[in-house]
PDB file of N, CA, C and O in Angstrom:
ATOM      1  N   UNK A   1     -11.706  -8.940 -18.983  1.00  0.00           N
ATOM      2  CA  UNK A   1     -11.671  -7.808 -18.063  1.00  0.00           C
ATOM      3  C   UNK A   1     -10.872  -6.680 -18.711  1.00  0.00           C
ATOM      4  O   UNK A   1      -9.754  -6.779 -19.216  1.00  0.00           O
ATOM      5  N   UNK A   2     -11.653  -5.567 -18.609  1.00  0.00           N
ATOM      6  CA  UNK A   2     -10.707  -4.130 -19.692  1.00  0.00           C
ATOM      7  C   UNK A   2      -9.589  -4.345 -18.116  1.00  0.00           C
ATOM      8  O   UNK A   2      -9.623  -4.757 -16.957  1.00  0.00           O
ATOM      9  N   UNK A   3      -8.450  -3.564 -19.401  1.00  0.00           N
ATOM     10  CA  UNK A   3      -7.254  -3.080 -18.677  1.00  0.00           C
ATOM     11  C   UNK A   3      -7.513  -2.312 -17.518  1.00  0.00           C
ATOM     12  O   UNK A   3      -8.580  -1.753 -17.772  1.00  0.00           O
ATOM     13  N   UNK A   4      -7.113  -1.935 -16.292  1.00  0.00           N
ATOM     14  CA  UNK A   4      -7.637  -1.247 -15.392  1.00  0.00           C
ATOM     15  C   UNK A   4      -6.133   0.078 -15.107  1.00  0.00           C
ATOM     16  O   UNK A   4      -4.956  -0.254 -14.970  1.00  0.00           O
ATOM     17  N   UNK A   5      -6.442   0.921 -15.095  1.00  0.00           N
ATOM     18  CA  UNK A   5      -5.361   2.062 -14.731  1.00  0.00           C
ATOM     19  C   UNK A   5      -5.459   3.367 -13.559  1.00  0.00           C
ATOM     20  O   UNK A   5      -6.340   4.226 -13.600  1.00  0.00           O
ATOM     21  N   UNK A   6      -4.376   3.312 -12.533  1.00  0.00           N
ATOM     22  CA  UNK A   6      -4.672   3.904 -11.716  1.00  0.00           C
ATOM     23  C   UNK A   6      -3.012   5.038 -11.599  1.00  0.00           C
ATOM     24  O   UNK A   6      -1.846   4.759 -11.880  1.00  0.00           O
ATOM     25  N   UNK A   7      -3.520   6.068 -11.168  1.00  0.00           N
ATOM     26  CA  UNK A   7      -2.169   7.205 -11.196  1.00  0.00           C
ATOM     27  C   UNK A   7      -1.679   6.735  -9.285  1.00  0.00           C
ATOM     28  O   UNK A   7      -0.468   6.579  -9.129  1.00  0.00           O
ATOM     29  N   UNK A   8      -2.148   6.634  -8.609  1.00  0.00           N
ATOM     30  CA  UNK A   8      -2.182   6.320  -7.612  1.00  0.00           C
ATOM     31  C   UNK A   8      -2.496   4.668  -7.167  1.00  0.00           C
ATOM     32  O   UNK A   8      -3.595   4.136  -7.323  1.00  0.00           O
ATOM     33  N   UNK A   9      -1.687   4.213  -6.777  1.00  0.00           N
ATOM     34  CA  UNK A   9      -2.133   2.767  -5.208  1.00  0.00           C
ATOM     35  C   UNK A   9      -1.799   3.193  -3.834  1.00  0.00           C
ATOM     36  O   UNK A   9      -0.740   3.689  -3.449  1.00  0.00           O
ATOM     37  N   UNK A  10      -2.609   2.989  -3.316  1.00  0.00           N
ATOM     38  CA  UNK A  10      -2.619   3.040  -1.798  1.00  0.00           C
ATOM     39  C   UNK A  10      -3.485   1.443  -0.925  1.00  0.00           C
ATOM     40  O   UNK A  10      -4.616   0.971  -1.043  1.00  0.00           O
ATOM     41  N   UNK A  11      -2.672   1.168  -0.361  1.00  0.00           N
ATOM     42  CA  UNK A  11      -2.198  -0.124  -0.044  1.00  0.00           C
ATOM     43  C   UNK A  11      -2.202  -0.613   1.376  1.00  0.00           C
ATOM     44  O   UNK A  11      -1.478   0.296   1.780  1.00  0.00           O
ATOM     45  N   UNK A  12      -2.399  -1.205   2.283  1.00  0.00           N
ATOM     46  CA  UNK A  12      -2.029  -1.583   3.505  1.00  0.00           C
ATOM     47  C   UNK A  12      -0.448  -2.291   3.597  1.00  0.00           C
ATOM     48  O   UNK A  12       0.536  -2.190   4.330  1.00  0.00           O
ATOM     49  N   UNK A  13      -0.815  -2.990   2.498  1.00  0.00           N
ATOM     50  CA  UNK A  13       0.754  -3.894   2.666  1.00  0.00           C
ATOM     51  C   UNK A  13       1.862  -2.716   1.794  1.00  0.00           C
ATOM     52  O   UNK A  13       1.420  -1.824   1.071  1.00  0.00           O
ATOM     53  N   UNK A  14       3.130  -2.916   2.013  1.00  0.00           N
ATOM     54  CA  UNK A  14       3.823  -2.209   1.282  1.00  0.00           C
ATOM     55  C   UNK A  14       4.579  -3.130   0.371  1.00  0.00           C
ATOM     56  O   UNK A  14       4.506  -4.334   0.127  1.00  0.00           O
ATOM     57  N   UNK A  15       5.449  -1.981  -0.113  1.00  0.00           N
ATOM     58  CA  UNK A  15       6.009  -2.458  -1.850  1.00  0.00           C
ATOM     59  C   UNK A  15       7.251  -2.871  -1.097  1.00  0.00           C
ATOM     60  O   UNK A  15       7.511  -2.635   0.083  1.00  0.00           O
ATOM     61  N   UNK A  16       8.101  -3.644  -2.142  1.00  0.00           N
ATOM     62  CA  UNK A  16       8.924  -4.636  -1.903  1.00  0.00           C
ATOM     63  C   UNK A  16      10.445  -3.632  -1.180  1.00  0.00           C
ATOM     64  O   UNK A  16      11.403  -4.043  -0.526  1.00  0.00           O
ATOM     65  N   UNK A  17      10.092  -2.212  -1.664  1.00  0.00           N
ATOM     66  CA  UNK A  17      11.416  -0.946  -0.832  1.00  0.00           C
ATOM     67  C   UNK A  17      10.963  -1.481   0.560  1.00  0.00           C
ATOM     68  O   UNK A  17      11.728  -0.757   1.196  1.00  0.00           O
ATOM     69  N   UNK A  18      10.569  -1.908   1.143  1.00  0.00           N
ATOM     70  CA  UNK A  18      10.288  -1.516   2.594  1.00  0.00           C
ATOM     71  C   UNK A  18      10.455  -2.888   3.033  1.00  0.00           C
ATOM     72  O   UNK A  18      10.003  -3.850   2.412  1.00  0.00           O
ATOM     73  N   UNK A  19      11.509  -3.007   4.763  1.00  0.00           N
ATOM     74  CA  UNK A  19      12.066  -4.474   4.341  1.00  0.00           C
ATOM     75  C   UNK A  19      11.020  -5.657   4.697  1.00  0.00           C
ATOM     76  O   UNK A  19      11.257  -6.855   4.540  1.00  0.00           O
ATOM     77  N   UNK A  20      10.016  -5.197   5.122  1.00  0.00           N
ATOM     78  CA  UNK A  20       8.728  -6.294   5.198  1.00  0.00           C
ATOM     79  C   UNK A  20       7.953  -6.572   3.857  1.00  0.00           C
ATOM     80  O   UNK A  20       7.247  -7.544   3.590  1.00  0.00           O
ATOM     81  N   UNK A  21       8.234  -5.565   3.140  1.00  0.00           N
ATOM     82  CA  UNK A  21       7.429  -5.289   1.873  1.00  0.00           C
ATOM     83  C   UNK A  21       6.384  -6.508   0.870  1.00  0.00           C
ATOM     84  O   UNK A  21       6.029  -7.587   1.345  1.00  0.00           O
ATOM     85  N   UNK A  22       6.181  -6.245   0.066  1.00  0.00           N
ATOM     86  CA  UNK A  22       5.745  -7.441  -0.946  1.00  0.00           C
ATOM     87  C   UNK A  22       6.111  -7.219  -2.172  1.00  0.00           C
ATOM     88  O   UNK A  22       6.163  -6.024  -2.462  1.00  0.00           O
ATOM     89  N   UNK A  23       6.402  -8.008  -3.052  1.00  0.00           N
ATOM     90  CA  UNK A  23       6.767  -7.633  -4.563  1.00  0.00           C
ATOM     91  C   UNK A  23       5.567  -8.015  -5.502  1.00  0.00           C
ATOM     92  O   UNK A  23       5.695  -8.156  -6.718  1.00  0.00           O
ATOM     93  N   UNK A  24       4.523  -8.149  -4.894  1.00  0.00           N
ATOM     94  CA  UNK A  24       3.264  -7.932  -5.533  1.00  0.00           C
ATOM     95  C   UNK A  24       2.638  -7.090  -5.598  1.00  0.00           C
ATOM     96  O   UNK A  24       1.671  -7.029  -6.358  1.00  0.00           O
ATOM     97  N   UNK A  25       3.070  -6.009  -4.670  1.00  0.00           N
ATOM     98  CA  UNK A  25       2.225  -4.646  -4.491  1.00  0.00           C
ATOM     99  C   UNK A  25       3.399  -3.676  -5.732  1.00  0.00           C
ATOM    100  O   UNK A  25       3.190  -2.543  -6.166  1.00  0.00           O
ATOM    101  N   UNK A  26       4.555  -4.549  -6.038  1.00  0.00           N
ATOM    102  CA  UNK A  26       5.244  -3.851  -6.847  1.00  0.00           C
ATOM    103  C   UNK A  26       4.716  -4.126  -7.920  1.00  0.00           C
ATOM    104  O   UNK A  26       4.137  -3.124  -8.341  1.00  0.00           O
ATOM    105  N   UNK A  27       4.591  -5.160  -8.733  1.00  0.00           N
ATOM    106  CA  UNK A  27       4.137  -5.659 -10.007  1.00  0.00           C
ATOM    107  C   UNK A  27       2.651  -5.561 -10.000  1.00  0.00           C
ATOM    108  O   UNK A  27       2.223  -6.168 -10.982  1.00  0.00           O
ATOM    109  N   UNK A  28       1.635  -5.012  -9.248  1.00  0.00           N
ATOM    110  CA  UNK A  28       0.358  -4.559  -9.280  1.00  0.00           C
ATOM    111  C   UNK A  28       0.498  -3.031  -9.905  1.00  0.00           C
ATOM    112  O   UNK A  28      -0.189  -2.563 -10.812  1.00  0.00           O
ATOM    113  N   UNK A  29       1.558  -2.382  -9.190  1.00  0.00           N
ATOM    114  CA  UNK A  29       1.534  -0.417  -9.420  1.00  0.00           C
ATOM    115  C   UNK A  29       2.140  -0.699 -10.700  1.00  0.00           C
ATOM    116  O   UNK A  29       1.674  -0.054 -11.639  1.00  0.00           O
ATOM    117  N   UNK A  30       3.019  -1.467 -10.942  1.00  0.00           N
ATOM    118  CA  UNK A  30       3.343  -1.716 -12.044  1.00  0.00           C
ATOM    119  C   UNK A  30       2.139  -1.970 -13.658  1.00  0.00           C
ATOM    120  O   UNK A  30       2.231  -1.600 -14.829  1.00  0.00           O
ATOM    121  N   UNK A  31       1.057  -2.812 -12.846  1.00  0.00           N
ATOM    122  CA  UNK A  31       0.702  -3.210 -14.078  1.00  0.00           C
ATOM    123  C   UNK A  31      -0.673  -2.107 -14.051  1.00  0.00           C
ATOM    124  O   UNK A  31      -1.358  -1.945 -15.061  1.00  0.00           O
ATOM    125  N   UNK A  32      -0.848  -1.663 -13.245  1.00  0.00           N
ATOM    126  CA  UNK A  32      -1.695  -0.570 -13.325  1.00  0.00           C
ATOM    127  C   UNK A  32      -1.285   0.576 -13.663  1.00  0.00           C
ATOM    128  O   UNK A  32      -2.185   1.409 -13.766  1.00  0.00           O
ATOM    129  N   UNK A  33      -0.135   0.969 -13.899  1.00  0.00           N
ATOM    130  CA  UNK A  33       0.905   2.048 -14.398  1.00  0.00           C
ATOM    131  C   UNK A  33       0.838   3.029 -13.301  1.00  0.00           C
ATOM    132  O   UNK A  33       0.854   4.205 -13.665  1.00  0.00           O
ATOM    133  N   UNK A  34       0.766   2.801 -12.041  1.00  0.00           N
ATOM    134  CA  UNK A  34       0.645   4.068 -10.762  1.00  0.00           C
ATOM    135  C   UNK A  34       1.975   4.606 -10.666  1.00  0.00           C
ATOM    136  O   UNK A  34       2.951   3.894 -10.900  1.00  0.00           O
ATOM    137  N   UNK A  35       2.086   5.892 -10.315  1.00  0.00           N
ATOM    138  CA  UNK A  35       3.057   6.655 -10.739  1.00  0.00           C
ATOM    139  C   UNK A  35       3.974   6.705  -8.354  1.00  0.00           C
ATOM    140  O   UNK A  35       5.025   6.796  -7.719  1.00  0.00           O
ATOM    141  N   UNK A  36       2.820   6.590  -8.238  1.00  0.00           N
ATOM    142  CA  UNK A  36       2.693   6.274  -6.683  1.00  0.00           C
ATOM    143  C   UNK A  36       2.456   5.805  -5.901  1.00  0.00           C
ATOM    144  O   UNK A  36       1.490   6.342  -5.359  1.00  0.00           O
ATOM    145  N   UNK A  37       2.881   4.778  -5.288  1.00  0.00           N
ATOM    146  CA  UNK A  37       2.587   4.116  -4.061  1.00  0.00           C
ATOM    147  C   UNK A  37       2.589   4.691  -2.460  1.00  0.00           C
ATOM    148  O   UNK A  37       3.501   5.215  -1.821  1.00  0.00           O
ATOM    149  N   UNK A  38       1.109   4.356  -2.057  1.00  0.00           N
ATOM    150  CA  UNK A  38       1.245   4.765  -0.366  1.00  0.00           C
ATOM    151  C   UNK A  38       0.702   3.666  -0.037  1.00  0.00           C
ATOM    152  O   UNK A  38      -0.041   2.854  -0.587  1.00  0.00           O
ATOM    153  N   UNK A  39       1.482   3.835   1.527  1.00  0.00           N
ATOM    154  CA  UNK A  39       1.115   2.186   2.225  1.00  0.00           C
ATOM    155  C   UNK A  39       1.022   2.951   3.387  1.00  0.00           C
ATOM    156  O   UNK A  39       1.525   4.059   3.572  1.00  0.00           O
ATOM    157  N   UNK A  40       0.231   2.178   4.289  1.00  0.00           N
ATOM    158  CA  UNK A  40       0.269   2.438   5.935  1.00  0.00           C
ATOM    159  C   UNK A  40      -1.242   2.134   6.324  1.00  0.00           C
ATOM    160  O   UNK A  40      -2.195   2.102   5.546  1.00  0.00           O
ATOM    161  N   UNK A  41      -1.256   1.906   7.767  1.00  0.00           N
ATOM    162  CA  UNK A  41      -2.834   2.087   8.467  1.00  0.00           C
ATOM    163  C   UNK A  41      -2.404   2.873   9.914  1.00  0.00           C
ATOM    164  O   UNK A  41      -1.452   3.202  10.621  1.00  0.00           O
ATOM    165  N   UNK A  42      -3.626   2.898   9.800  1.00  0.00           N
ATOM    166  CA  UNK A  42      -4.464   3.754  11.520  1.00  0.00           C
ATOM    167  C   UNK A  42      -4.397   2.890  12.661  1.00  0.00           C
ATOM    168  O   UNK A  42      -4.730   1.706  12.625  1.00  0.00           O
ATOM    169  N   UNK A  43      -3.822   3.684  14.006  1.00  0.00           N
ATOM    170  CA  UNK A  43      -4.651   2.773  14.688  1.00  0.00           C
ATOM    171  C   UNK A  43      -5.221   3.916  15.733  1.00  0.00           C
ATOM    172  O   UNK A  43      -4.804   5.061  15.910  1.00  0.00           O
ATOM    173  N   UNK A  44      -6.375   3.180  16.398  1.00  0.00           N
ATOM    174  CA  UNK A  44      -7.088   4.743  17.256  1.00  0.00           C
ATOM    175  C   UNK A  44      -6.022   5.155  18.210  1.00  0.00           C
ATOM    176  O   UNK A  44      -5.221   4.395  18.754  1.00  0.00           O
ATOM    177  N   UNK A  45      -6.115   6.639  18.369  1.00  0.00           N
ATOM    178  CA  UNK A  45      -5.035   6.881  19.504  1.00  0.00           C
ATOM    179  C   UNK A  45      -6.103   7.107  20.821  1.00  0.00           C
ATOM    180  O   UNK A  45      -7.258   7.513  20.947  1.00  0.00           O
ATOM    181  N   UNK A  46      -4.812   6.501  21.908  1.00  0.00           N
ATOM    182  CA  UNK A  46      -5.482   6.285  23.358  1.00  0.00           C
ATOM    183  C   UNK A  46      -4.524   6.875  24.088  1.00  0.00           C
ATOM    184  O   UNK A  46      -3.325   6.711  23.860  1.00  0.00           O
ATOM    185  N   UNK A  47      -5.012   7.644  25.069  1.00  0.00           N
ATOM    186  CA  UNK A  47      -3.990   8.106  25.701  1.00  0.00           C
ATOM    187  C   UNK A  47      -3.772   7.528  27.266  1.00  0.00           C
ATOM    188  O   UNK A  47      -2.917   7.803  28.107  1.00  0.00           O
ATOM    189  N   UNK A  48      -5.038   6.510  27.293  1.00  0.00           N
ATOM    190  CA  UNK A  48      -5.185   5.799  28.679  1.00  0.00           C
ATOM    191  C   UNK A  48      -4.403   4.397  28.979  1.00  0.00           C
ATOM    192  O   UNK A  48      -3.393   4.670  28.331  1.00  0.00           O
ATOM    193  N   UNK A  49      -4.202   3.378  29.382  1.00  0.00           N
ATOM    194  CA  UNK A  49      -3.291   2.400  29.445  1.00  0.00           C
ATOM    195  C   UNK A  49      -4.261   1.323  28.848  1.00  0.00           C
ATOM    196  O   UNK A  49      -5.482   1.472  28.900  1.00  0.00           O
ATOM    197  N   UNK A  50      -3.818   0.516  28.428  1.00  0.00           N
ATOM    198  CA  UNK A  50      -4.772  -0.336  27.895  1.00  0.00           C
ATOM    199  C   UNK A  50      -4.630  -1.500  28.853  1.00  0.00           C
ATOM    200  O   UNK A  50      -3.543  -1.751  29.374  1.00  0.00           O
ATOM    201  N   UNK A  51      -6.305  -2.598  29.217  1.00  0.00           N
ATOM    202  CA  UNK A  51      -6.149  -3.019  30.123  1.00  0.00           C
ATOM    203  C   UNK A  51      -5.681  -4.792  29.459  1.00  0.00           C
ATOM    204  O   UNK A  51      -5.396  -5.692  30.249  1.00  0.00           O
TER     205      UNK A  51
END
């Protein structure tokens, strides 16, 4: 498999800074040489009560 390189990861799970984090999402940006990590998701906004 060629080397793979990305300037950017963006992630659901986060990097090991964050205290839930993972230290695989660290040593991934790492081995992909990403200069940046983003983490987070969506969720739909509701403004009604949910039942």
């Amino acid at each position: 498999m060629p080397a793979l390189k990305a300037d950017i990861l963006v992630s659901h799970e986060a990097p090991a800074a964050h205290p839930f984090g993972f230290a695989a999402v660290d040593e991934l940006a790492i081995s992909l040489g990403a200069r940046l990590v983003v983490h987070g998701h969506q969720r739909p906004l509701t403004t009604a009560p949910r039942a």
